[in-house]
C-alpha positions as CSV (number, residue, x, y, z in Angstrom):
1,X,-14.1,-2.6,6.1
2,X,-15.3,0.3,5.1
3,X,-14.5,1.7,1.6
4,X,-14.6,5.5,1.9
5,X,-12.9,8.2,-1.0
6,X,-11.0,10.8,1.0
7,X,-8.1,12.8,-0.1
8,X,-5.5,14.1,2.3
9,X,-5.7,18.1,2.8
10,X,-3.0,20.4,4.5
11,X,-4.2,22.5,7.4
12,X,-2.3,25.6,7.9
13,X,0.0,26.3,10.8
14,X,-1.2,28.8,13.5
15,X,1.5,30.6,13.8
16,X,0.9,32.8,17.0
17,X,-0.2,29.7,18.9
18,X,1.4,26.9,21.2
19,X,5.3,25.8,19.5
20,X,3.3,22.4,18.6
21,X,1.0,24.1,16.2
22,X,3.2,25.9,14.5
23,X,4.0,23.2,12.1
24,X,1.3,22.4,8.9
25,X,-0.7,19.4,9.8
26,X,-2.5,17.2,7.6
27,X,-6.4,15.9,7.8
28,X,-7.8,13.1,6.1
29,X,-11.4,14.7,4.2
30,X,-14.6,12.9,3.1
31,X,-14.1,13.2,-0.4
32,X,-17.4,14.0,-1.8
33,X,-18.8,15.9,1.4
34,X,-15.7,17.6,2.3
35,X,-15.9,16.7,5.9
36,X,-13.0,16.1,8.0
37,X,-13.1,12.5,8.7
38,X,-9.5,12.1,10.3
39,X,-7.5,14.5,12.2
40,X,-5.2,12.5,14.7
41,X,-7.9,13.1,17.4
42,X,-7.5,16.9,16.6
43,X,-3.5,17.3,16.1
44,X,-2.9,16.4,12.5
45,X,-0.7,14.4,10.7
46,X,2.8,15.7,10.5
47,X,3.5,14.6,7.2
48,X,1.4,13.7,4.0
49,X,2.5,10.2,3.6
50,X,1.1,9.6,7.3
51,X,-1.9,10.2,6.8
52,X,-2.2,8.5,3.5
53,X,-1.1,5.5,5.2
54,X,-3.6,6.4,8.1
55,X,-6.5,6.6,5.5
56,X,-5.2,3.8,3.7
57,X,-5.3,1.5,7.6
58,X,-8.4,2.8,8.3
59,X,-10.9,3.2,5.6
60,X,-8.9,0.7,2.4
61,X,-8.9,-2.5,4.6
62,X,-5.4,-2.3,5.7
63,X,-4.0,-5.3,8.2
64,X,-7.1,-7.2,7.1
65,X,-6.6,-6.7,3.0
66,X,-2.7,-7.5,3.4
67,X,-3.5,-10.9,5.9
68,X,-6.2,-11.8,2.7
69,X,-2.9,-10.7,-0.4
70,X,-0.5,-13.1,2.0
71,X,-3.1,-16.2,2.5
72,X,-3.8,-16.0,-1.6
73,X,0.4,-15.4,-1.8
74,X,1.0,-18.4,0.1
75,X,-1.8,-21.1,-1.0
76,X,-0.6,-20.4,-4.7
77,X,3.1,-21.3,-3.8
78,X,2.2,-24.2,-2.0
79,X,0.1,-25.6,-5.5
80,X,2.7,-24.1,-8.0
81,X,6.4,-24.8,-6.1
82,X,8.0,-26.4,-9.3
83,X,7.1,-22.5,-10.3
84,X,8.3,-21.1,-7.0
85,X,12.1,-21.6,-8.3
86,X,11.8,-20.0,-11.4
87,X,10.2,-17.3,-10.1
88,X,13.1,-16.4,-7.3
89,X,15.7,-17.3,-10.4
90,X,14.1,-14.3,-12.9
91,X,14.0,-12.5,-9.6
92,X,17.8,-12.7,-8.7
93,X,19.1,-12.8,-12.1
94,X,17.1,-9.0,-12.4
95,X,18.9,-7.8,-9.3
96,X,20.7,-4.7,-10.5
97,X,17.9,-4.2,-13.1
98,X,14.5,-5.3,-10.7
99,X,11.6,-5.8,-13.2
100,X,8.4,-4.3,-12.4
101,X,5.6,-6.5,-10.8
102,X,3.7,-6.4,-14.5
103,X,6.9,-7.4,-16.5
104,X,8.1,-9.8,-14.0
105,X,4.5,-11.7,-13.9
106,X,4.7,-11.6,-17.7
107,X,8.4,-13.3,-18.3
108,X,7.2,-15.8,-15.6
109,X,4.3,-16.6,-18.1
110,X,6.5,-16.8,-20.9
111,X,9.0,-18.5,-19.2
112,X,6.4,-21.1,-17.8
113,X,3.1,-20.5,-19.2
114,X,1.3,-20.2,-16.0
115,X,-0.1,-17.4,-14.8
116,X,0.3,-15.9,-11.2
117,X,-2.2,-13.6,-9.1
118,X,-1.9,-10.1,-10.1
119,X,-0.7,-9.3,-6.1
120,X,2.5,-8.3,-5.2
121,X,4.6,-10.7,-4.7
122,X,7.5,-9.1,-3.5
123,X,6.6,-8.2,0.0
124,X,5.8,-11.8,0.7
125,X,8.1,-13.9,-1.5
């Protein structure tokens, strides 16, 4: 996995060209040399949130760092589930008021006194 800083920069449409390149793309840029490291093999992204995601995939760990977050998710369930109920009771009872991932982890330590991995629990749960 490599660990690389880029930012996502918008490339300007050409707008006497092709009817595909008239729409602004985005690239995904070396953040300290300014070098185009990702340009969706010389298209662009059609949308900013793509390529964030597409940086994020490529160059933050993605399938790999989520697989690791689930493993951890799952192996502390399996060694806390007395906790595992309480935690899906503070979770329902919030429903029409969800609690953030901070304040949830810290009723579930008042509520319990254990602590839980600071990972979000909510895509796995």
């Amino acid at each position: 996995m490599s660990n690389i800083t880029f930012r996502i920069v918008k490339r300007p449409a050409n707008k006497n060209s092709n009817p595909w390149e008239r729409e602004d793309r985005w690239d995904i840029v070396d953040f300290e040399t300014g070098e185009i490291i990702d340009d969706a093999q010389g298209y662009g992204y059609k949308s900013q949130q793509k390529a964030a995601k597409a940086g994020w995939w490529k160059f933050k760990g993605g399938k790999g760092k989520t697989k690791t977050e689930e493993k951890i998710v799952k192996v502390w369930m399996s060694n806390n589930a007395k906790y595992v109920d309480e935690y899906e009771e503070i979770v329902i009872y919030n429903f029409k008021e969800p609690l953030n991932e901070k304040e949830l982890e810290n009723v579930l330590y008042l509520k319990t006194g254990i602590k839980i991995p600071s990972i979000s629990y909510f895509k796995y749960f």
